[in-house]
C-alpha positions in Angstrom: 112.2 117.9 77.6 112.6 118.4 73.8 111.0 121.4 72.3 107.5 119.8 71.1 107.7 116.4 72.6 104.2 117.7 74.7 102.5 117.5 71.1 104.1 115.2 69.3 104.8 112.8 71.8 108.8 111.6 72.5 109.6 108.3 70.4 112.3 106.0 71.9 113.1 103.0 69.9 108.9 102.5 69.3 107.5 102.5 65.9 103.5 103.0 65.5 102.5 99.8 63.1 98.5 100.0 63.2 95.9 102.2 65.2 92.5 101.8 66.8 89.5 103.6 67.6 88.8 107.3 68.6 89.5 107.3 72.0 91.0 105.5 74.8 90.1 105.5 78.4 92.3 104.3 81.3 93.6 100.2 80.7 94.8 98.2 78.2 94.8 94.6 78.0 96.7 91.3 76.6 95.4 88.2 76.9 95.7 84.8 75.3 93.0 82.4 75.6 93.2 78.4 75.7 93.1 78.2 71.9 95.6 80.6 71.5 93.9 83.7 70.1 95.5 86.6 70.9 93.1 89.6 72.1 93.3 93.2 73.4 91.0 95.1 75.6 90.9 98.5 76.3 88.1 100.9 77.5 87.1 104.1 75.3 85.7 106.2 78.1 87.4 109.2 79.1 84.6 110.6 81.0 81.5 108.8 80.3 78.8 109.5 78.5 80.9 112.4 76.7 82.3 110.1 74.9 79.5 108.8 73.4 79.0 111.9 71.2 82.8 112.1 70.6 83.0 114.5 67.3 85.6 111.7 66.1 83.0 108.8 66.8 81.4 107.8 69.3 83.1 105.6 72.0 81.4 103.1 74.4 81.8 100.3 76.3 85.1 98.3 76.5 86.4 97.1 73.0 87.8 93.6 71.7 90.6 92.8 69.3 91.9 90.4 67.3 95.1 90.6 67.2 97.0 87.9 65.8 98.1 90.0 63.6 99.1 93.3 65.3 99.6 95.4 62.2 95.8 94.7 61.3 93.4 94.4 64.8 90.2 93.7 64.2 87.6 95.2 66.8 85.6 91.7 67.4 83.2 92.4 69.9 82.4 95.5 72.6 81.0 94.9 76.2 78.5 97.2 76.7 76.9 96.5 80.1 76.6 99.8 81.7 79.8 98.8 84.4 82.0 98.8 81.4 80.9 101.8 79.6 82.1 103.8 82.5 84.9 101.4 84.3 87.1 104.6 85.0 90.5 103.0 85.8 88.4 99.5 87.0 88.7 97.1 83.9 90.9 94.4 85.0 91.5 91.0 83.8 92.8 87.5 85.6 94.9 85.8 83.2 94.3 82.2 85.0 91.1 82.1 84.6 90.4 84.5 82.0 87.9 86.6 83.3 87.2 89.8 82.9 85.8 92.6 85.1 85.0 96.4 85.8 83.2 98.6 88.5 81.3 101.5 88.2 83.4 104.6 88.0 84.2 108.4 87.7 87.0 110.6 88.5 85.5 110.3 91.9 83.2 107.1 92.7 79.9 105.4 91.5 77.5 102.9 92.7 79.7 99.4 92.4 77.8 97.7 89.9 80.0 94.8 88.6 80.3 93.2 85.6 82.5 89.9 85.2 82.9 88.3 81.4 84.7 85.4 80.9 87.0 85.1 78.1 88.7 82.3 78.6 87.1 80.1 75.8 87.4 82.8 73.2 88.5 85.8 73.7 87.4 87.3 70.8 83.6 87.2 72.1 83.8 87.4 76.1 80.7 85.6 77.9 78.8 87.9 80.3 78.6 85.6 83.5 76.9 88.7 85.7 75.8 92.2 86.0 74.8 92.9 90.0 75.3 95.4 92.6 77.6 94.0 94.7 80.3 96.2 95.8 79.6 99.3 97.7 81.4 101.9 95.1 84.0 102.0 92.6 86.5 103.6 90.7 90.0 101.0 90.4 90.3 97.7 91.7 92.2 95.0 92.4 92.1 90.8 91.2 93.6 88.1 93.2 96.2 86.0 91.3 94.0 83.0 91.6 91.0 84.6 90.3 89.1 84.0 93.1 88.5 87.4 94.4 87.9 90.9 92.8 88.6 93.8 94.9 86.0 97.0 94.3 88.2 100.4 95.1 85.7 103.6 95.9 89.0 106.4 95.5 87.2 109.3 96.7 85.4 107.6 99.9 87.1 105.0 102.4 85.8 101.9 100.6 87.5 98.4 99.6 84.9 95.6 98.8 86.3 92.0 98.5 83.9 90.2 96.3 84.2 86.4 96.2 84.2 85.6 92.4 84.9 81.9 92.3 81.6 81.6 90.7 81.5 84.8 88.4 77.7 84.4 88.1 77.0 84.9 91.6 79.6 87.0 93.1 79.5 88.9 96.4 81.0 90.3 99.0 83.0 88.6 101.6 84.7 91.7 103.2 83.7 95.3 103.2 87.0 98.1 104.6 86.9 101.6 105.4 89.9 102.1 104.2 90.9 104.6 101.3 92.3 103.6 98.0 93.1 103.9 94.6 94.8 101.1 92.6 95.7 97.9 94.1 97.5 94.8 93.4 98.0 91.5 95.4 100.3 89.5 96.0 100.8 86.0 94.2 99.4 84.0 97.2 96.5 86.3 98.1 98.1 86.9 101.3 98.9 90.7 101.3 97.1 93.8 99.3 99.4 97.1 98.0 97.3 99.8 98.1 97.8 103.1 96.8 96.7 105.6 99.2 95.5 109.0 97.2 94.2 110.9 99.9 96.6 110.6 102.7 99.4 110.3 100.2 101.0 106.8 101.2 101.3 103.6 100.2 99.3 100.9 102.7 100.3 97.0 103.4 96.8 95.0 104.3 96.8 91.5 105.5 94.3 89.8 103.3 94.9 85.9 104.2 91.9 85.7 106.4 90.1 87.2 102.9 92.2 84.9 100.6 91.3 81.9 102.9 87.8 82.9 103.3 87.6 82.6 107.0 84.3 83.5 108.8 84.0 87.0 109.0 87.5 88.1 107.9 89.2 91.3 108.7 92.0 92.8 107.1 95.0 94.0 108.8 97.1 97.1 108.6 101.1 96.0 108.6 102.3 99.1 107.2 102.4 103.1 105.7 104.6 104.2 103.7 105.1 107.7 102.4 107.4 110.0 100.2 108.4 113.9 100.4 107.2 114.3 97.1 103.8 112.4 97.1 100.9 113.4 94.8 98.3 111.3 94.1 99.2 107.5 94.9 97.9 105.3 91.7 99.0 102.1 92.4 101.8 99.6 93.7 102.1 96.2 92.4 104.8 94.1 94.0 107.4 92.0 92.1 110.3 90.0 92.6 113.9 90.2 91.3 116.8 87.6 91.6 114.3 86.0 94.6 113.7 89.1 96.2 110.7 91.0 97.0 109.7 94.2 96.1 107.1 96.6 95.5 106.4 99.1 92.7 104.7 102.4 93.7 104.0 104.8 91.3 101.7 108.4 91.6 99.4 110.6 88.6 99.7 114.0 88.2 100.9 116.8 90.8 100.0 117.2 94.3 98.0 120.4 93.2 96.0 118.4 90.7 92.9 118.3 93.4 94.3 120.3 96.5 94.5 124.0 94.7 97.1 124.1 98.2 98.8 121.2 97.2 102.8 121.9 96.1 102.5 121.6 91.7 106.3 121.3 91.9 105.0 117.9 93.7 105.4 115.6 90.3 104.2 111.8 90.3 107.0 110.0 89.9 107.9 106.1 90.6 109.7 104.6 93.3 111.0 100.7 94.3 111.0 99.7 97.7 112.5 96.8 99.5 109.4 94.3 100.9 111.5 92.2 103.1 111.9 96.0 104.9 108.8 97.1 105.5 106.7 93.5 106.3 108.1 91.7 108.9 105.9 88.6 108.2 108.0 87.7 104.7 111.1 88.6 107.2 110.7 85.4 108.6 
């Protein structure tokens, strides 16, 4: 790495046009709503509520920009219910229906208090549709493509809560796993979760179509683990498709010593692609 490039930053064919704020948490966001403004969201909390008396400013809550024109954002609006002044890495948006939604978290988990905002009118000023404790914990989380269910992540404790959000002013849960995880994406028909595993160092499968279909007292099933010599702390996986062909993205934070003082340093996060068709026999078929 270039002498420097851990202060200054490394600058490959990216020039800064405009800066905002004092401090930025975990998520950016674009989004651009039915009358074609063109809005950002990102959440100032590091570590909340030290960022509220950040020596720069302080910092709280998740902020909203104009920005049609992205030399000159304008901070519109900032959601301040108490789920999005401490979202951790939780802040996630559904770009068909335009909502907007966080957890509580910390660097390990909170209470799951969730707030959903829906910004598909104007997403300069997001409506709050619901404040309520309805996930067990959180720290990340998850959206299904059609917006119809938001996945609570608890990260340090084995905890997924599916929360049916197909009216965002009355969501709740629909499915509640013991299962361990950090980031998670699903798939484009709801049928499958990717889930990061932090703790055991992997990267889990889940069967979510009795979820996505919202059968009677669904369960989630395990399809497959999948690990990696150098694995440090799983952050997400998000699967994609190339030329017609499934895949799935995986990619881990910091070292493996980060929270194990045993774990191996020389363990780097890294990224890795693997082959879907390989490793779920159900989209073999």
């Amino acid at each position: 790495m270039p002498a420097g490039s851990g202060t200054n930053g490394l600058w490959c064919n990216v020039e800064l046009i405009a800066h905002q704020g004092t401090s930025g948490g975990f998520k950016a966001i674009r989004y651009v709503d039915q009358e074609g403004h063109v809005c950002a969201f990102y959440d100032t909390a590091l570590l909340f509520p030290t960022n509220a008396i950040n020596a720069a400013g302080p910092s709280v809550g998740v902020a909203v920009l104009d920005m049609s024109d992205p030399a000159h954002p304008v901070q519109t609006d900032t959601l301040t219910q108490v789920p999005m002044m401490t979202p951790h890495e939780s802040v996630n948006l559904n770009l068909k229906r335009g909502l907007l939604a966080a957890v509580n978290g910390n660097p390990a988990t909170e209470p799951g208090l969730v707030s959903i905002y829906d910004a598909h009118a104007d997403c300069r000023h997001p409506v709050l549709d619901s404040t309520s404790l309805v996930a067990r914990f959180g720290h990340e989380s998850g959206f299904s493509p059609d917006g119809n269910t938001f996945y609570a992540t608890a990260t340090a404790l084995p905890s997924i809560t599916a929360l049916d959000v197909s009216n965002p002013k009355a969501p709740h849960a629909i499915w509640e796993g013991n299962i361990r995880a950090h980031g998670m994406s699903i798939s484009d028909d709801g049928n499958r979760a990717y889930v990061a595993d932090p703790s055991n160092g992997d990267m889990l499968i889940l069967d979510t179509s009795q979820i996505q279909a919202r059968k009677p007292n669904p369960q989630a099933r395990e399809i497959s683990r999948l690990t990696w010599a150098s694995a440090s702390i799983p952050q997400n996986a998000i699967p994609f498709t190339e030329h017609g062909h499934p895949y799935v993205l995986e990619f881990d934070e910091y070292t493996a010593g980060t929270v194990n003082p045993t774990g191996n340093r020389d363990a780097v996060g890294a990224a890795r692609i693997f082959d879907a068709l390989a490793v779920d026999p159900v989209l073999r078929r």
